[in-house]
C-alpha positions in Angstrom: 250.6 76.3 35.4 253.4 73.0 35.5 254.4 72.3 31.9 254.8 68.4 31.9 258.7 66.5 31.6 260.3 70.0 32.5 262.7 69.5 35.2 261.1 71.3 38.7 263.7 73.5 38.4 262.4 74.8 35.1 258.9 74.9 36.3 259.9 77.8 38.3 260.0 79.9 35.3 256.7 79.2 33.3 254.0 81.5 33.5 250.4 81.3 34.6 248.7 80.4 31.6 248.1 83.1 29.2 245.4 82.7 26.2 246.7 82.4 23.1 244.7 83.0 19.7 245.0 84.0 16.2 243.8 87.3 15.5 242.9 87.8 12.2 244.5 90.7 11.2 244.4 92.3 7.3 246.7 95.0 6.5 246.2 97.8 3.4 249.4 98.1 1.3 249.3 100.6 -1.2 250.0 103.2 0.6 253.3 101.4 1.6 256.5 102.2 -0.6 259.3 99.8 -1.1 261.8 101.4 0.5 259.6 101.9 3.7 262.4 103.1 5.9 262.5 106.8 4.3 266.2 106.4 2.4 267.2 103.2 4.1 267.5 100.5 1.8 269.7 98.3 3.7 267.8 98.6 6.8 264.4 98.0 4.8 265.6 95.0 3.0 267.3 93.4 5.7 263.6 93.3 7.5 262.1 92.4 4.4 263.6 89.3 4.5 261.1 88.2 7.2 258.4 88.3 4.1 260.5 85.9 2.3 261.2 83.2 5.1 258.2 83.2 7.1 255.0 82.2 4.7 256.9 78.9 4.3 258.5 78.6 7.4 255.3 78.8 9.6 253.3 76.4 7.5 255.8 74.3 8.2 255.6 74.8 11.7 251.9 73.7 11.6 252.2 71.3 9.7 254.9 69.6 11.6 252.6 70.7 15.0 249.4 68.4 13.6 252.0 65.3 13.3 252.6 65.9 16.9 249.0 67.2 18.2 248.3 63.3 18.7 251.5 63.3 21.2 250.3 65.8 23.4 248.9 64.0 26.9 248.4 68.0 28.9 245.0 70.1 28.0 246.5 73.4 28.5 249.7 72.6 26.2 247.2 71.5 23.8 245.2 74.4 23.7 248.2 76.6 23.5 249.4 74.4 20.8 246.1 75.2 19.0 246.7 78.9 19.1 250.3 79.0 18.0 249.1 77.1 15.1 246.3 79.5 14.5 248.7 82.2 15.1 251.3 81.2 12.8 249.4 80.5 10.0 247.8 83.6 10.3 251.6 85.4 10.1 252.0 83.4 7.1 249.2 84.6 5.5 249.8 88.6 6.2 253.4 88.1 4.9 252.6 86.5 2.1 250.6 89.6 1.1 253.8 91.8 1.4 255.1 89.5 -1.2 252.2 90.2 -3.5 252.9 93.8 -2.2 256.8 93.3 -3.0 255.3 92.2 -6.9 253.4 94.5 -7.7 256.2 97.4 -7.2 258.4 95.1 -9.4 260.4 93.2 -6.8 259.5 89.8 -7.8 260.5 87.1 -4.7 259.9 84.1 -6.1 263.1 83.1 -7.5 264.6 83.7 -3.6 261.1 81.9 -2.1 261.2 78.9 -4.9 264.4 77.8 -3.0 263.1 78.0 0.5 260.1 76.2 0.2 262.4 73.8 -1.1 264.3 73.7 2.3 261.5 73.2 4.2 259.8 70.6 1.8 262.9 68.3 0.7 265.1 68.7 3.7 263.0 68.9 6.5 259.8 66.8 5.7 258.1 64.2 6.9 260.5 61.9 6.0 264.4 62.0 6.6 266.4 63.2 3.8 269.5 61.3 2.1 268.2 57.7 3.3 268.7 59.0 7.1 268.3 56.4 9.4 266.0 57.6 11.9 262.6 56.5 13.2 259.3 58.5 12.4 259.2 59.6 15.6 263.2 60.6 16.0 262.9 62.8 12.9 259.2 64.4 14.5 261.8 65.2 17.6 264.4 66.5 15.5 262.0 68.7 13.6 260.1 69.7 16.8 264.3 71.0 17.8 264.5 72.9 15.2 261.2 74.9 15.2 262.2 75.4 19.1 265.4 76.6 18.1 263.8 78.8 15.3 261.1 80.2 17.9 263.9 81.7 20.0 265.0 83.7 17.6 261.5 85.4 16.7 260.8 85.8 20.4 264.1 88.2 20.6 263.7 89.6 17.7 259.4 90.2 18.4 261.0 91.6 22.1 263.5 93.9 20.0 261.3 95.5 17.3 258.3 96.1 20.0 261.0 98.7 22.0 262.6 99.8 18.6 262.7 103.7 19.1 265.3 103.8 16.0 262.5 102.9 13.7 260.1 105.2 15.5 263.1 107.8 15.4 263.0 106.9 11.2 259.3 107.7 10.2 258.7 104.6 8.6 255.4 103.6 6.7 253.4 102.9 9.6 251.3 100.0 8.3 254.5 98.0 7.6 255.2 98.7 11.7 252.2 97.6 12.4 252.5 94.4 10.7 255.9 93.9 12.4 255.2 94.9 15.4 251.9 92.9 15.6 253.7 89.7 14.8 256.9 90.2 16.8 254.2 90.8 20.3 252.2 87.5 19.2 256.0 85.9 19.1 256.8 87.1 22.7 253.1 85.8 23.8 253.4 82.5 22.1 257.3 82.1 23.1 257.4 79.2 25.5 254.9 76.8 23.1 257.5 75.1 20.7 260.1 74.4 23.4 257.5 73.5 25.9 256.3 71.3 22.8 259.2 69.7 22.2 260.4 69.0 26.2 256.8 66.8 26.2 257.4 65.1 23.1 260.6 64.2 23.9 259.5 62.7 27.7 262.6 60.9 29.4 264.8 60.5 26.4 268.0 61.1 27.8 269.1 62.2 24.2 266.2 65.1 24.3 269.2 67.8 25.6 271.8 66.8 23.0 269.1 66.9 20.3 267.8 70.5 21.4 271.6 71.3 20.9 271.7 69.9 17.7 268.3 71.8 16.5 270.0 75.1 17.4 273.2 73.7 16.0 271.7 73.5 12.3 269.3 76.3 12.7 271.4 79.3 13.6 274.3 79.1 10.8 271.4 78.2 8.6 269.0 81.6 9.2 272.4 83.8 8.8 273.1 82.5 5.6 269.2 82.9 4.7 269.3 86.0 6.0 272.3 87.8 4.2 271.2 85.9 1.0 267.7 87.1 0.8 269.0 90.9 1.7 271.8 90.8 -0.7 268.8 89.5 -3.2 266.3 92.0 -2.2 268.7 95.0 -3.0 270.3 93.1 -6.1 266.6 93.4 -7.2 265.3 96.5 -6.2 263.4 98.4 -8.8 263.8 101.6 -7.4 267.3 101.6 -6.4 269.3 103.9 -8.8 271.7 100.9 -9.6 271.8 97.1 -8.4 273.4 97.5 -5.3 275.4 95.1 -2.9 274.5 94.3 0.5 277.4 95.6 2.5 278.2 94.8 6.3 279.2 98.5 6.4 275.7 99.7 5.2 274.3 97.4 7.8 276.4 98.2 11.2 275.2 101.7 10.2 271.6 100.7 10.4 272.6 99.4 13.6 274.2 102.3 15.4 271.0 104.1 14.1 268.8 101.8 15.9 267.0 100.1 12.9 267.9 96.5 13.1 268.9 94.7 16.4 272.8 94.1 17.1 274.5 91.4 16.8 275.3 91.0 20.3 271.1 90.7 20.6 270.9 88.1 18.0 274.2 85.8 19.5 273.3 85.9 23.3 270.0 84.3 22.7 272.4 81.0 21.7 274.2 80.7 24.9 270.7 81.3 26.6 269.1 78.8 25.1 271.6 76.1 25.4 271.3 76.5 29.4 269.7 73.6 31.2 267.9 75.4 33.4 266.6 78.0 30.7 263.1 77.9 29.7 261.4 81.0 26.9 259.1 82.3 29.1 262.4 84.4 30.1 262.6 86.1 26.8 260.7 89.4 26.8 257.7 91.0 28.3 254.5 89.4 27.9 253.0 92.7 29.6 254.7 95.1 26.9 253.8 92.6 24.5 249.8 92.5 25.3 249.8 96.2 25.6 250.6 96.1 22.1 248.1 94.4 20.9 245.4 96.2 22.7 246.8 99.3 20.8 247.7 97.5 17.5 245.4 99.6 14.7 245.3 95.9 12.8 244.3 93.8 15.8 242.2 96.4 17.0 240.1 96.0 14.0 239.7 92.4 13.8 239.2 92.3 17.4 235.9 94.9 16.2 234.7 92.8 13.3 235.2 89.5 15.8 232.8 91.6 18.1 230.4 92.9 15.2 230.4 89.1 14.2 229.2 88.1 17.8 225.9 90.3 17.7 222.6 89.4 17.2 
């Protein structure tokens, strides 16, 4: 497969083309405790935060991905656009349960989610905020950075928690792995499609490096602070803790060293990689390790059974 606009020396790196599809996935929560890391709050929460960003985060990406659908000139970029967007929207959906999951056990999110859907919506809509001066199709661009930007991030974080012995190691709820697990492979499968997205969109605009810069440039100090607001949130919140408690960076480096959440180091190399020339996503994980997960995936095997007892006479 040659991704169209990406420099030949980029070409090198993209994959045969590999099918990508939503699988539609249900998961059964009430089994699950809130604390689903046995006596790991701070690991739990910290994860949990995926719930929070992600419903409204990945219907943004699709719709953002149907303003640009018309801008797409290559068949197979289309059709993988198709499945990312199937794909997300199907994440979105799942996590968006654990949030009804997260309510029910008295951890109400919406005070946290209230504001990020007001991210997405106000600041990063179809049109530019404060009166920018940009063109419909420079803000599409922009937009189209960002969601690149943000996919890098997932892929090495879907890469991480698919080789996460310390949670093995931990005996947590094993539906909640699933779910994780399940979403962090279809990240790694789907890696390539918002950067190979936005180098197409953005054709010979010699301004379509400095602007990929800029995507990363907003999104990365932007998910941190997301990030350690909704944990510090989560545990301000939790029910079932004995008292409010604090996020702490202490807590957290422990969860580290114990293999539950991915290091720092992880999380800030995938900046310098991605601000290479010559770098492309399909370098970020294994697609085979990936794959093999979902053939094993309790949840995908499932829908994969009902998509097969659908198909029969």
């Amino acid at each position: 497969m040659t991704t169209p606009d990406l420099p030949s020396h980029v070409q090198s790196h993209v994959q045969e083309p590999h099918p990508i599809a939503p699988r539609r996935v249900s998961f059964d929560w009430r089994a699950t405790p809130l604390v689903w890391i046995p006596d790991e709050p701070t690991a739990t929460h910290v994860i949990n935060v995926l719930h929070l960003l992600l419903p409204a985060g990945e219907r943004w990406f699709v719709k953002v991905f149907k303003e640009a659908l018309p801008l797409v000139r290559d068949d197979q970029l289309r059709a993988d656009v198709k499945g990312f967007m199937g794909q997300e929207a199907t994440h979105s959906v799942q996590h968006s349960t654990v949030l009804d999951h997260l309510a029910h056990q008295g951890l109400d999110t919406a005070p946290y989610t209230r504001h990020v859907d007001s991210l997405f919506a106000r600041l990063l809509g179809e049109k530019p905020p404060f009166g920018l001066p940009l063109t419909d199709r420079e803000w599409l661009r922009f937009r189209l950075s960002v969601i690149a930007a943000i996919e890098q991030f997932t892929a090495v974080l879907g890469d991480w928690v698919l080789s996460a012995e310390g949670l093995d190691r931990a005996g947590p709820d094993p539906v909640m792995l699933d779910l994780l697990r399940w979403h962090g492979a279809e990240e790694v499968e789907h890696r390539a499609v918002a950067f190979d997205m936005y180098q197409h969109t953005g054709g010979e605009d010699p301004a379509r490096y400095l602007r990929r810069v800029l995507g990363m440039a907003m999104t990365a100090p932007v998910l941190l602070y997301l990030w350690g607001w909704g944990a510090a949130y989560l545990l301000r919140h939790d029910p079932q803790l004995a008292a409010p408690s604090r996020y702490s960076l202490r807590a957290h480096r422990r969860a580290v060293r114990k293999g539950l959440l991915p290091t720092w180091g992880e999380l800030g190399a995938a900046i310098p990689r991605y601000l290479r020339r010559s770098y492309h996503p399909s370098q970020e994980g294994s697609l085979r390790t990936a794959v093999a997960y979902l053939a094993s995936s309790p949840a995908a095997r499932a829908a994969a059974s009902a998509v097969g007892r659908a198909a029969l006479p």
